[in-house]
N, CA, C and O atoms as CSV, one atom per row, in Angstrom:
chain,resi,resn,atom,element,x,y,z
A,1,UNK,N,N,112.699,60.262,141.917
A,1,UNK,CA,C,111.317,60.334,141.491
A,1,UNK,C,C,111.199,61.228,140.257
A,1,UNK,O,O,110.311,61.005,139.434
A,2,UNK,N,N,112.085,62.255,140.098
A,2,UNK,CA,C,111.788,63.347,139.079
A,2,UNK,C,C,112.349,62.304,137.743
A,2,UNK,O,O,111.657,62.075,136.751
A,3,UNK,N,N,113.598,61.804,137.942
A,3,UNK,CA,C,114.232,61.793,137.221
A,3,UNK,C,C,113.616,60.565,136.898
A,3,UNK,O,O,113.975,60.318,135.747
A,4,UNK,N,N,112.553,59.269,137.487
A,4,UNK,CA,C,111.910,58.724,136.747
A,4,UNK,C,C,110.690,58.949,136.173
A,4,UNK,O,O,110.189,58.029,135.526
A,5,UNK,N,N,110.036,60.127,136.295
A,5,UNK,CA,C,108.947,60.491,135.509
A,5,UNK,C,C,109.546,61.076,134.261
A,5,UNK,O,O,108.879,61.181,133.232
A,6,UNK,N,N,111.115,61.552,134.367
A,6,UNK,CA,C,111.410,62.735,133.414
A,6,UNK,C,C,111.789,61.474,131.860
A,6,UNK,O,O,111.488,61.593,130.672
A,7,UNK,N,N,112.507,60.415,132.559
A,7,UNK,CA,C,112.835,59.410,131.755
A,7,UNK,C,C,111.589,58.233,131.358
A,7,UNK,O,O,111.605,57.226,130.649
A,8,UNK,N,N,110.728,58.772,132.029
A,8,UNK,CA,C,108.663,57.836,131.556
A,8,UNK,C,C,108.778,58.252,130.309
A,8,UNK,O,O,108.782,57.530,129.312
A,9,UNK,N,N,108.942,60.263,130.371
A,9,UNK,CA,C,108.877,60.602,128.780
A,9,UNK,C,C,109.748,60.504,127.927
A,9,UNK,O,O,109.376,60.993,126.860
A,10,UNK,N,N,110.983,59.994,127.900
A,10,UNK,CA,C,111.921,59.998,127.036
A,10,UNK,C,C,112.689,58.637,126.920
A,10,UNK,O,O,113.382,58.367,125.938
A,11,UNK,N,N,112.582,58.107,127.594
A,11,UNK,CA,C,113.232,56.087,127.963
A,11,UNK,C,C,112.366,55.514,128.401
A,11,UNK,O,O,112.427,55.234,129.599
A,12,UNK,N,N,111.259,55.121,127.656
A,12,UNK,CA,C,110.334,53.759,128.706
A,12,UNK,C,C,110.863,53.294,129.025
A,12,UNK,O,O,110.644,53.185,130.232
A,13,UNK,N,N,111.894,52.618,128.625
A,13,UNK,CA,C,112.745,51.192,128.923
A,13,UNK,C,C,113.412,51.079,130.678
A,13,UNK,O,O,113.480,50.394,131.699
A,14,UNK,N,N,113.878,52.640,129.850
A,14,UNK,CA,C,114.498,52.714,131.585
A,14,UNK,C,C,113.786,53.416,132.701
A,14,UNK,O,O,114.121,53.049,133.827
A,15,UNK,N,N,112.735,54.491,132.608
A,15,UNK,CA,C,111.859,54.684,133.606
A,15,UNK,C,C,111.080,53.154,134.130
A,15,UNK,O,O,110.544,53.299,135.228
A,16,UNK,N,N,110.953,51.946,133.627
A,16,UNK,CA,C,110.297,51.041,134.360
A,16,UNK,C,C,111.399,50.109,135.054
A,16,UNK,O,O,110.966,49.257,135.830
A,17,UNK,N,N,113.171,50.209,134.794
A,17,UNK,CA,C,113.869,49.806,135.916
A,17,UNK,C,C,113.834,50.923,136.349
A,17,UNK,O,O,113.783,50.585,137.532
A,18,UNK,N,N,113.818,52.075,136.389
A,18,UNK,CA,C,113.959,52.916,137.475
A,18,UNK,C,C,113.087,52.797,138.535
A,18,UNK,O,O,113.442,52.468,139.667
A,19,UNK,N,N,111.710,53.110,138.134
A,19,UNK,CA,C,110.844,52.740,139.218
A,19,UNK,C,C,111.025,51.392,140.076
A,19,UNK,O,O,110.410,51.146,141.114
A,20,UNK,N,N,111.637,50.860,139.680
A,20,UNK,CA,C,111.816,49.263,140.470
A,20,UNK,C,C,111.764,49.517,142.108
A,20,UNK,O,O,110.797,49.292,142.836
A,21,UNK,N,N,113.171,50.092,142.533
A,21,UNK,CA,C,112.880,50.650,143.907
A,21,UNK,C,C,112.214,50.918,144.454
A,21,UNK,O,O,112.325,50.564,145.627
A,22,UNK,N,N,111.085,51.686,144.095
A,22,UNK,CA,C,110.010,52.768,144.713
A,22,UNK,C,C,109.680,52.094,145.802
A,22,UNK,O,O,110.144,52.434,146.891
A,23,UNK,N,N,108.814,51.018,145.674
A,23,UNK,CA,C,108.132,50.451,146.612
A,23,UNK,C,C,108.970,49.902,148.025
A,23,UNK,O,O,108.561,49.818,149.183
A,24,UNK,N,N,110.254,49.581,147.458
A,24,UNK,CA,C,111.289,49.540,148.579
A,24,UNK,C,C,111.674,50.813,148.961
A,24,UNK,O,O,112.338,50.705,149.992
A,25,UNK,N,N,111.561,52.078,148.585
A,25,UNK,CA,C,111.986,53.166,149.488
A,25,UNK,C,C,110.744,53.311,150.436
A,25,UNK,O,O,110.916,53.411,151.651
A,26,UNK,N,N,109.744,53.321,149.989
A,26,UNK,CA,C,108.746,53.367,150.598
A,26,UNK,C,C,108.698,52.591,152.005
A,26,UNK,O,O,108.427,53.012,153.129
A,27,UNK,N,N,109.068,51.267,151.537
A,27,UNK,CA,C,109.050,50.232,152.794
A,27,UNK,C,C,109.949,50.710,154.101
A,27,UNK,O,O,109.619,50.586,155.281
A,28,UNK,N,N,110.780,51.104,153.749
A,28,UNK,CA,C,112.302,51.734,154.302
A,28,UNK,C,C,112.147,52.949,155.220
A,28,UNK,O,O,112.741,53.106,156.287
A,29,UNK,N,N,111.145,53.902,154.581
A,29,UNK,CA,C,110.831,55.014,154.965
A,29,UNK,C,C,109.792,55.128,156.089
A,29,UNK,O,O,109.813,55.890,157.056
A,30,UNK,N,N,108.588,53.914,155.646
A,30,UNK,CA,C,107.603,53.374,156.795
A,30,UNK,C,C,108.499,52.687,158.154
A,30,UNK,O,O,108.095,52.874,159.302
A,31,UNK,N,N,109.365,52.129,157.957
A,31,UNK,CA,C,110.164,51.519,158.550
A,31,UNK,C,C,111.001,52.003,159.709
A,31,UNK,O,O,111.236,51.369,160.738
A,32,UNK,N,N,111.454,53.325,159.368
A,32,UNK,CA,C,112.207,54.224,159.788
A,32,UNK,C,C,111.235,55.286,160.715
A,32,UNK,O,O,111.218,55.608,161.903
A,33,UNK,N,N,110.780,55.492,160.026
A,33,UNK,CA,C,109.383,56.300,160.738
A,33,UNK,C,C,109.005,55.641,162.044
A,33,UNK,O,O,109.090,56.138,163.167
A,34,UNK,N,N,108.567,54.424,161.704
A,34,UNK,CA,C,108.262,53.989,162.532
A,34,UNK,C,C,109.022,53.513,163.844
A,34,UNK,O,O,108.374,53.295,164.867
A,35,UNK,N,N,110.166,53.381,163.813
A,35,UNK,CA,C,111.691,53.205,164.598
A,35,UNK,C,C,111.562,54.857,165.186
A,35,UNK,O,O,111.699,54.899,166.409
A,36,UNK,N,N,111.381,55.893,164.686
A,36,UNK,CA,C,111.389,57.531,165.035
A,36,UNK,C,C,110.237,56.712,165.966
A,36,UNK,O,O,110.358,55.946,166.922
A,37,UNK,N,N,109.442,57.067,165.470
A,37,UNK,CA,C,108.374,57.318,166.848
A,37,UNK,C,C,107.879,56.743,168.014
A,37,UNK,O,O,107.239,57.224,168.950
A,38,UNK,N,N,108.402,55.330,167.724
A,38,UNK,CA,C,108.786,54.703,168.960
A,38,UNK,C,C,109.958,55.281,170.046
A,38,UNK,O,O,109.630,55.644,171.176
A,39,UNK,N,N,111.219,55.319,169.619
A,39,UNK,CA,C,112.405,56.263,170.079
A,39,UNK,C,C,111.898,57.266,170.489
A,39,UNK,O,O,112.042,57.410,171.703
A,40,UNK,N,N,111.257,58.175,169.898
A,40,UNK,CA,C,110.588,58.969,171.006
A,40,UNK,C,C,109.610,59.188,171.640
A,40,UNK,O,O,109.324,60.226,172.237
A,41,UNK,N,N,108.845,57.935,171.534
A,41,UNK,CA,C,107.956,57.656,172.712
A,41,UNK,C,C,108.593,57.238,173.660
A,41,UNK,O,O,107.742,57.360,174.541
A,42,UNK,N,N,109.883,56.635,174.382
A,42,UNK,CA,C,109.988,56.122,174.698
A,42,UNK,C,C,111.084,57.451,175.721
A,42,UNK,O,O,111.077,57.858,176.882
A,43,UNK,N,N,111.954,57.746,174.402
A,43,UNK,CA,C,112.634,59.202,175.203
A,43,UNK,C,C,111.334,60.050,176.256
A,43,UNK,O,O,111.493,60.288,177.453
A,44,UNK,N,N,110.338,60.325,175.614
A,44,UNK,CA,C,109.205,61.108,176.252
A,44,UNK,C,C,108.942,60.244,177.489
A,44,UNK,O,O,109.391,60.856,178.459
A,45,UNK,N,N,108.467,59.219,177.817
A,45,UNK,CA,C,108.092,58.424,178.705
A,45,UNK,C,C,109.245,58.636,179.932
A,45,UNK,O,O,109.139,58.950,181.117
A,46,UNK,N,N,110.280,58.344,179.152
A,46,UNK,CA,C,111.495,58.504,180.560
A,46,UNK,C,C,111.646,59.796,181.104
A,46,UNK,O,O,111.870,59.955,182.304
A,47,UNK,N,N,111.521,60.906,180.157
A,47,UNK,CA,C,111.514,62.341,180.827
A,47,UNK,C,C,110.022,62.566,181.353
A,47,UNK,O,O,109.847,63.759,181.598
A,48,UNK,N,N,109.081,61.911,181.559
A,48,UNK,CA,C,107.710,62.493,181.972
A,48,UNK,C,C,108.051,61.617,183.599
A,48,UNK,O,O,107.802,62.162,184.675
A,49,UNK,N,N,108.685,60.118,183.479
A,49,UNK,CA,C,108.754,59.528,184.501
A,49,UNK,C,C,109.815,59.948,185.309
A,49,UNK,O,O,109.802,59.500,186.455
A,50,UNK,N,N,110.623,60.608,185.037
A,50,UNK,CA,C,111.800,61.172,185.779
A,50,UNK,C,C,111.095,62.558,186.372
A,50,UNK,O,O,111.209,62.942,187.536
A,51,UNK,N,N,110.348,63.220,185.332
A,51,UNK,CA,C,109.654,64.339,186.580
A,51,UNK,C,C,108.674,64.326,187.490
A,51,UNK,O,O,108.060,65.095,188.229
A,52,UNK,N,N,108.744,62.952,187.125
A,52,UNK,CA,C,107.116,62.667,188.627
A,52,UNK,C,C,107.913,62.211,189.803
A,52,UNK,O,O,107.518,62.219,190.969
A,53,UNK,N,N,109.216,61.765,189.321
A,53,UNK,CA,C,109.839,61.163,190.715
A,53,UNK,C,C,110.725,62.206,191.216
A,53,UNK,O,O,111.632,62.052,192.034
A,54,UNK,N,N,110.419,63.127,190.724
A,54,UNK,CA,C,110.917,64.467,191.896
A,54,UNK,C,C,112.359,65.304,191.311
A,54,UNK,O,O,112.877,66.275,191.863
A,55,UNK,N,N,112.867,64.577,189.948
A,55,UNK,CA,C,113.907,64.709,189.629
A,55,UNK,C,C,114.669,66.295,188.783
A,55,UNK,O,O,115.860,66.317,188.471
C-alpha cells in the first residue's frame, strides 16, 4: 500500500499496475476473516456444550 501511493507520486504508470491487486487482497482478507470467525464460533459452541454436559 505504501509503496503504491509512494510510486502514485513518482511512476503513474506503475502505481496503477500496482494497485491492481488491492481489491483482491481485500477479497482474501474478508474471506479469511470470515473462515476466523466461524472457526471460532464453532470452537466456542463445543466448549460451552461440553460444559453443560458435566464435562
Amino acid at each position: 500500500m505504501i509503496g503504491t501511493c509512494l510510486s502514485l507520486l513518482f511512476f503513474r504508470e506503475v502505481a496503477y499496475l500496482a494497485a491492481i491487486p488491492i481489491p483482491f487482497l481485500y477479497a482474501v482478507l474478508a474471506l479469511t476473516n470470515n473462515l476466523e470467525v466461524r472457526s471460532r464460533a464453532t470452537s466456542l459452541r463445543g466448549h460451552a456444550t461440553h460444559r453443560l454436559a458435566g464435562g
